[in-house]
N, C-alpha and C positions, 0 to 999 in steps of 0.2 A: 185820207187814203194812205195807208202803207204800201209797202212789196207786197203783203200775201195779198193784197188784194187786185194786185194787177190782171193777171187772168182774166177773172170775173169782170171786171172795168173793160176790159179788150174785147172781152164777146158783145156786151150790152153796146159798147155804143156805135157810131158810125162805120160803114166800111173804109173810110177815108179819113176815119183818126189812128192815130197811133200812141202806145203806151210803153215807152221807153223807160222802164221801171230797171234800178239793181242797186245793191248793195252800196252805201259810199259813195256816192256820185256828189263829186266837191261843187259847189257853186261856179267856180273858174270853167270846170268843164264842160256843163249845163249849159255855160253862156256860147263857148266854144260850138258846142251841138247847133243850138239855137240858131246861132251865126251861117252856120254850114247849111241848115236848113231853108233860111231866108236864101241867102247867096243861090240857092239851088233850086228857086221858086217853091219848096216843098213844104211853105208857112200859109195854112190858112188864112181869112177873117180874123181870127176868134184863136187866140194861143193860151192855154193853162195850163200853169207850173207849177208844183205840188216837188220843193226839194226836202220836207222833213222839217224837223226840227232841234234836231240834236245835236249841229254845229253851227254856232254864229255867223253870217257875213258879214264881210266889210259892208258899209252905208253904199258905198258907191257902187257896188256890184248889184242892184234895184235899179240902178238906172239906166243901165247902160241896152 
């Protein structure tokens, strides 16, 4: 799944997902989001994360 395809991905699936797609979004940040989402009860079951693949992360930032 890329950006262009967020849109499309956001109509198809549940009323109660969400597709926080943009440009550059560093793995640091993501985790950051993540965090703020948990902390804020607003993490379902079922979490997937789709950052690309055009910048490496650190090993440690998978675990966290």
């Amino acid at each position: 799944m890329g950006l262009g395809s967020a849109a499309t991905l956001q109509e198809e699936v549940d009323e109660q997902s969400v597709v926080d797609a943009q440009v550059g979004m560093q793995v640091s940040y993501a985790i950051d989001v993540l965090r703020s989402w948990r902390a804020a009860g607003q993490l379902g079951e079922t979490v997937v994360v789709h950052l690309g693949n055009n910048v490496p992360s650190p090993p440690a930032s998978s675990t966290r």
